[in-house]
DOFI-371706 format. One record per residue (C-alpha): residue number from 1; residue in one letter; chain; x, y, z. Coordinates in steps of 0.05 Angstrom, whole numbers. Layout:
// residues N
(NUM; A; A; (X; Y; Z)),
...
***
This chain:
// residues 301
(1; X; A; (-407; -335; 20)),
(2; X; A; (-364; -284; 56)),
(3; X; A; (-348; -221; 42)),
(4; X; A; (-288; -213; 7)),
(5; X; A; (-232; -161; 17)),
(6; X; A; (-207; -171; -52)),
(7; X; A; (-273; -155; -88)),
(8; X; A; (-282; -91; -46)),
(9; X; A; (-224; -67; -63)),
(10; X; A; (-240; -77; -141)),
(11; X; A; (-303; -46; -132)),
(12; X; A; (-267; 10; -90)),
(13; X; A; (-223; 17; -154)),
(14; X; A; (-271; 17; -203)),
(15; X; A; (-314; 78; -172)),
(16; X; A; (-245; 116; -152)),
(17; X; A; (-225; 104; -226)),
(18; X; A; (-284; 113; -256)),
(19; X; A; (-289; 56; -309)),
(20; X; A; (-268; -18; -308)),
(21; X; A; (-213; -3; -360)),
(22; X; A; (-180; 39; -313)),
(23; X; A; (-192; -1; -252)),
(24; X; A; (-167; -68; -290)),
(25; X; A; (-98; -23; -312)),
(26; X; A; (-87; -4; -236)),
(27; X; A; (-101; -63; -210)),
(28; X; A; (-66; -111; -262)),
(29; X; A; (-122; -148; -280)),
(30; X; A; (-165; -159; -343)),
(31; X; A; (-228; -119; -370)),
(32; X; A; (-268; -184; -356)),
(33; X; A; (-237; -209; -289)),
(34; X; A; (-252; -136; -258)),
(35; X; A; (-327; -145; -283)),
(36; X; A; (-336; -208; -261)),
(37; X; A; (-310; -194; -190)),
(38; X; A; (-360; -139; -180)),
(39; X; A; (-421; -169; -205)),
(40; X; A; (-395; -229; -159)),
(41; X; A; (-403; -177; -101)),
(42; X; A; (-463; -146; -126)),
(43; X; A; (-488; -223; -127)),
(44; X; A; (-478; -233; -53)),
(45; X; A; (-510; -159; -25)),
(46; X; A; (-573; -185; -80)),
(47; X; A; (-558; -103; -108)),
(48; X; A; (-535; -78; -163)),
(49; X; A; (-475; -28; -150)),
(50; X; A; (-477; 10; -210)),
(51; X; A; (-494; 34; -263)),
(52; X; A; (-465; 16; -326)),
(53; X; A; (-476; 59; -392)),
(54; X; A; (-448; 69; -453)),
(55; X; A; (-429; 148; -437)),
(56; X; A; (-410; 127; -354)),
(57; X; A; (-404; 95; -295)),
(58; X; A; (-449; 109; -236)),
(59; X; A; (-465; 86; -165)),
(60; X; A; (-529; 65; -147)),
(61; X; A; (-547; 86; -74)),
(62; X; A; (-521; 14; -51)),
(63; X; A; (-459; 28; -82)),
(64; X; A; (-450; 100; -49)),
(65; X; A; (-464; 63; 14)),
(66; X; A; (-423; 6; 3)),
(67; X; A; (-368; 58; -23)),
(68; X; A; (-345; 85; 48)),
(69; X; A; (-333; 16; 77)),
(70; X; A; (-296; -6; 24)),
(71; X; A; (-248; 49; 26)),
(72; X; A; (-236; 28; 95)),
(73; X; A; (-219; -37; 78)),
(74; X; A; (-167; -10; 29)),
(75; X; A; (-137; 39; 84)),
(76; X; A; (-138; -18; 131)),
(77; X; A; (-102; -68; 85)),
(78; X; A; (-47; -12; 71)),
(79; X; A; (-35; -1; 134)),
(80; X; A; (-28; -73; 147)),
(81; X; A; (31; -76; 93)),
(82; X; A; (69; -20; 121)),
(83; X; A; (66; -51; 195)),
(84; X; A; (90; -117; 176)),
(85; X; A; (137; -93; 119)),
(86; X; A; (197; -86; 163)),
(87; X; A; (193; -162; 181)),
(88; X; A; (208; -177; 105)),
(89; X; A; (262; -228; 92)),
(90; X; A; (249; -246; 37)),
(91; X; A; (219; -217; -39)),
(92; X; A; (213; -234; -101)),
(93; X; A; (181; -188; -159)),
(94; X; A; (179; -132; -198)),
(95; X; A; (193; -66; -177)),
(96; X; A; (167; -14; -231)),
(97; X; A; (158; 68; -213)),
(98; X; A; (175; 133; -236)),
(99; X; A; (222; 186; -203)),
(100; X; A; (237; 253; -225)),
(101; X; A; (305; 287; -245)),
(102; X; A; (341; 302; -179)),
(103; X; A; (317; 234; -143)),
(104; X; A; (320; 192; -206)),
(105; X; A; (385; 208; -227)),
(106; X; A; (432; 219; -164)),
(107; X; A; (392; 193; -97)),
(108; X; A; (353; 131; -109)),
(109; X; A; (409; 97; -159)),
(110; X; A; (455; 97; -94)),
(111; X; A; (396; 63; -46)),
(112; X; A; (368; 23; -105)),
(113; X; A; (444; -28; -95)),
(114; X; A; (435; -31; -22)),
(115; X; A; (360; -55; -27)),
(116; X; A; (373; -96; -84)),
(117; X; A; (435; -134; -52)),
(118; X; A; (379; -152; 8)),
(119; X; A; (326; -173; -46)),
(120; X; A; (372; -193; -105)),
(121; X; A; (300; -240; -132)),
(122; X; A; (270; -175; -141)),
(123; X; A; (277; -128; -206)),
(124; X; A; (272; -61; -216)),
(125; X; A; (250; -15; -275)),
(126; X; A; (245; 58; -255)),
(127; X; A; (227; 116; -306)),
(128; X; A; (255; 185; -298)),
(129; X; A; (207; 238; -319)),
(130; X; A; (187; 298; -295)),
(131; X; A; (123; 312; -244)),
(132; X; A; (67; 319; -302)),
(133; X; A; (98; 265; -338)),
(134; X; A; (103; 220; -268)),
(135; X; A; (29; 225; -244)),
(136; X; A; (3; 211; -320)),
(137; X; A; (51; 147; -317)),
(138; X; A; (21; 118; -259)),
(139; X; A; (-56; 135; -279)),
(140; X; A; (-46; 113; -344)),
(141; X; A; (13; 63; -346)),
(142; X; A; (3; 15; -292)),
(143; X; A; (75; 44; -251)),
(144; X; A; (68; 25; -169)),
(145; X; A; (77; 96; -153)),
(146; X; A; (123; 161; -165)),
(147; X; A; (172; 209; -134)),
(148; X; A; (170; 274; -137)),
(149; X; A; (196; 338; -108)),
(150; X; A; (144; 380; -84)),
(151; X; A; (70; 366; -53)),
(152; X; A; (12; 333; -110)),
(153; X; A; (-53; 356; -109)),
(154; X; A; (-80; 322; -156)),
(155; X; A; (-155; 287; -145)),
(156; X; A; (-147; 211; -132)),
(157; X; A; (-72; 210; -117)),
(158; X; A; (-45; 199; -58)),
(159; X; A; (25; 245; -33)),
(160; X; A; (70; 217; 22)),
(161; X; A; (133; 258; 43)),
(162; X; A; (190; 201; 52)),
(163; X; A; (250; 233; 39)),
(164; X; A; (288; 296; 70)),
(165; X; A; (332; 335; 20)),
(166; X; A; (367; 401; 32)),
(167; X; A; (398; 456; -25)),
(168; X; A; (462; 489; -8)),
(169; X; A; (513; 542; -40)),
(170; X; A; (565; 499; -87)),
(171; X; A; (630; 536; -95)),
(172; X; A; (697; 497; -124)),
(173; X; A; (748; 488; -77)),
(174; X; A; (786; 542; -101)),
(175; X; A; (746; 591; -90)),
(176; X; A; (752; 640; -21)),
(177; X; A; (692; 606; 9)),
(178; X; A; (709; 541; -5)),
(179; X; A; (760; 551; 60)),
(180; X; A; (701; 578; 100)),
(181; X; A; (640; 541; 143)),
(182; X; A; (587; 595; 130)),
(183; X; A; (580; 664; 87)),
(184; X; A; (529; 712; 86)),
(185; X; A; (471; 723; 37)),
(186; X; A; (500; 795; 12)),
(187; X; A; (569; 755; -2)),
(188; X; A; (531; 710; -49)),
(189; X; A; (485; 762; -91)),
(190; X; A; (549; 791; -104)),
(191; X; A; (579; 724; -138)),
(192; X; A; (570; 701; -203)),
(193; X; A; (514; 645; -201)),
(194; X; A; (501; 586; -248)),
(195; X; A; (429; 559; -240)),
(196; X; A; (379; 501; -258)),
(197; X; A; (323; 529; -319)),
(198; X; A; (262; 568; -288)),
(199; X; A; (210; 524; -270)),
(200; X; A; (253; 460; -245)),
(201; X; A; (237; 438; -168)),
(202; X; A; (310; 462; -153)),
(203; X; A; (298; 529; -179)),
(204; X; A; (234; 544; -145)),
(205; X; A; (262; 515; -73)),
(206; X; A; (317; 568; -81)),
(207; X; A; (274; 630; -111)),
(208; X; A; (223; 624; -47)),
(209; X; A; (269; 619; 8)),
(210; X; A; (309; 677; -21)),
(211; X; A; (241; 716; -32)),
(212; X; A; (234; 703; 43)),
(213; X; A; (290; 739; 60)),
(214; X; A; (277; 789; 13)),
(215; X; A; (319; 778; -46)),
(216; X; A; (296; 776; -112)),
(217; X; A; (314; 729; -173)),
(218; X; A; (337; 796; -211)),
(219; X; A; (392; 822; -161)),
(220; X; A; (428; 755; -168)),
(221; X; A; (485; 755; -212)),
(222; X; A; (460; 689; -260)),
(223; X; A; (506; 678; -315)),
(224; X; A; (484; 620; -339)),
(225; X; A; (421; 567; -338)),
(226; X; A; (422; 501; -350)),
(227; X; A; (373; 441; -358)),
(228; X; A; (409; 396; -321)),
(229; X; A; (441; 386; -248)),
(230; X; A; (504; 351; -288)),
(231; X; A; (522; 420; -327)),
(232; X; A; (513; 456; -270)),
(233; X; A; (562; 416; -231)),
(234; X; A; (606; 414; -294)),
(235; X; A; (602; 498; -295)),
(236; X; A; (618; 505; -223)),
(237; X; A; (675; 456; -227)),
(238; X; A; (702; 498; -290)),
(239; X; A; (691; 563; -245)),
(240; X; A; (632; 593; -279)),
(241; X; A; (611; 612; -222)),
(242; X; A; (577; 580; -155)),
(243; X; A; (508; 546; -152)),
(244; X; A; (447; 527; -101)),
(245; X; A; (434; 450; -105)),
(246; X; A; (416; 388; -78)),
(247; X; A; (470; 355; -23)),
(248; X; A; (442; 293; -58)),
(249; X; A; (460; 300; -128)),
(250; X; A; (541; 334; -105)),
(251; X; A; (563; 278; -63)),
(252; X; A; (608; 240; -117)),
(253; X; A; (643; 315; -123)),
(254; X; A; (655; 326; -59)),
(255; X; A; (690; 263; -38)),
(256; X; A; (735; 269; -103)),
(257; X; A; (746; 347; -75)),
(258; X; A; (719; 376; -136)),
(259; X; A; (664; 416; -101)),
(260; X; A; (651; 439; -32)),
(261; X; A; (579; 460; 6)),
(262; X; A; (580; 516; 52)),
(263; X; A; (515; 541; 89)),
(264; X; A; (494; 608; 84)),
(265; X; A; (480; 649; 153)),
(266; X; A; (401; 649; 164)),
(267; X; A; (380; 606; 107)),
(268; X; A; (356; 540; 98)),
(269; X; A; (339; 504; 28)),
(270; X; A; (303; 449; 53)),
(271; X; A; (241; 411; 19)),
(272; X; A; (205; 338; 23)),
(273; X; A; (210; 293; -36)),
(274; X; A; (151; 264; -47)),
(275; X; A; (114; 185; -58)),
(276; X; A; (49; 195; -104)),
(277; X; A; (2; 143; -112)),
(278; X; A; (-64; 130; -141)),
(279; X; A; (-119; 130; -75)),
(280; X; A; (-147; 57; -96)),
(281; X; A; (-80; 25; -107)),
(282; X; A; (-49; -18; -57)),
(283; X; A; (35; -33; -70)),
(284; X; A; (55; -100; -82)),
(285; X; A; (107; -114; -23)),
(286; X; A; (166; -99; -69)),
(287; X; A; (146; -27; -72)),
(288; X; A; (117; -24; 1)),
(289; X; A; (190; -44; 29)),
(290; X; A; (230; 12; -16)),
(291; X; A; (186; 70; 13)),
(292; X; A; (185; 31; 73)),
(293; X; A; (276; 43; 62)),
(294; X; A; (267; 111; 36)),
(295; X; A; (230; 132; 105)),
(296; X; A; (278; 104; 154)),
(297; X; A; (338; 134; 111)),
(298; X; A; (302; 201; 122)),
(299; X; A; (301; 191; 199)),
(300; X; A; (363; 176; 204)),
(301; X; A; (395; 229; 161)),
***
């Protein structure tokens, strides 16, 4: 019998995963299938692979052996997919993933029609939560993968930076910088700000680049926090006050003329957005071609 790709990447799933339960959720398989493909595999090396008790799972030394080889043949069949996924014509499928706030609700919705009218066979159900909720979802809930706007370190995920996105001062176009290309960082402590909630990814970008050039949060003028990029948009327009946020999520505003970016001398809001996956998983072509779109659109941009 030859060796079979498939079953090493089960069994590479089910020691990465740490039960068959798991591995048959991540993989999209039964209980049973998962157990019998192992055993088939532990047939054919004449070895048991592990050990199976009632409290856990654990690799016999075969198993550890076998365990590096078969996490090659994973990392070999992904990079397969994302060599030949620019050649796809044609796909059909379903597309299901998680994104968080910024991505989920003003970037990917706009790229989402463009792939979509190249695939129209394929469907699409993404989630928008926020990082903790995004990397639970795709352990737990059987989602191809997540985006997210800073690095994961989380053990058995895998973090890919696909996507460029940059934060800039948001002033209304009546306001005295609207009319200019650049103002200074003094000019802007000295404005009225309206800001995402402590804590979000926007918020954070902004507080450590400012730290860097050695402002704090408490000399800026913040008269009001909000949850959401919408109400801060919604403030500025009203003339609240100005804002730091994602080019992304202001592009609507800006080619109605209800907003205007301008850069501030010496500083630069930029971050990665972030792919998370789980290590054993491989994407199912429909996934593999979006990231596949979301890394070329970063190149280009």
């Amino acid at each position: 019998m030859a060796l079979n790709v498939h079953q090493l990447h089960i069994f590479y799933t089910v020691a990465e995963r740490g039960s068959f339960s798991a591995a048959a959720q991540t993989l999209h398989m039964t209980q049973p299938a998962v157990t019998m493909q192992v055993q088939a595999l532990e047939e054919r090396f004449g070895t048991k692979l592990l050990n199976r008790t009632t409290k856990k799972l654990e690799l016999t030394e075969a198993g550890h052996r076998l365990l590096p080889q078969a996490r090659k043949a994973v990392e070999l069949m992904r990079d397969t997919d994302v060599l030949m996924v620019k050649f796809i014509e044609e796909l059909k499928g379903r597309l299901q993933f998680a994104a968080s706030l910024t991505i989920g609700e003003y970037v990917l919705p706009r790229l989402l029609g463009s792939f979509l009218r190249r695939f129209p066979e394929v469907s699409v159900n993404m989630k928008v939560m926020n990082t903790t909720e995004i990397i639970d979802a795709v352990a737990h809930q059987g989602l191809d993968f997540g985006i997210i706007e800073a690095p994961c370190d989380v053990p058995g995920f895998d973090a890919e930076p696909v996507m460029n996105d940059e934060l800039m001062l948001v002033t209304p176009t009546d306001h005295p910088f609207a009319a200019r290309d650049e103002v200074t960082l003094d000019e802007v402590i000295r404005e009225p700000m309206v800001l995402r909630e402590k804590g979000s990814g926007t918020r954070q970008i902004m507080e450590e680049e400012l730290q860097r050039h050695g402002v704090n949060e408490d000399q800026l003028h913040v008269v009001s926090e909000f949850g959401s990029t919408g109400a801060v948009k919604s403030a500025v327009e009203a003339g609240l006050g100005l804002s730091i946020i994602s080019v992304w999520t202001i592009k609507h505003e800006v080619a109605l003329g209800l907003l205007k970016p301008v850069k501030i001398k010496g500083v630069s809001f930029r971050r990665q957005f972030f792919a998370v996956r789980l290590l054993s998983s491989l994407l199912p072509m429909p996934a593999a071609a979006l990231l596949h779109d979301l890394r070329e659109l970063s190149h280009e941009k």
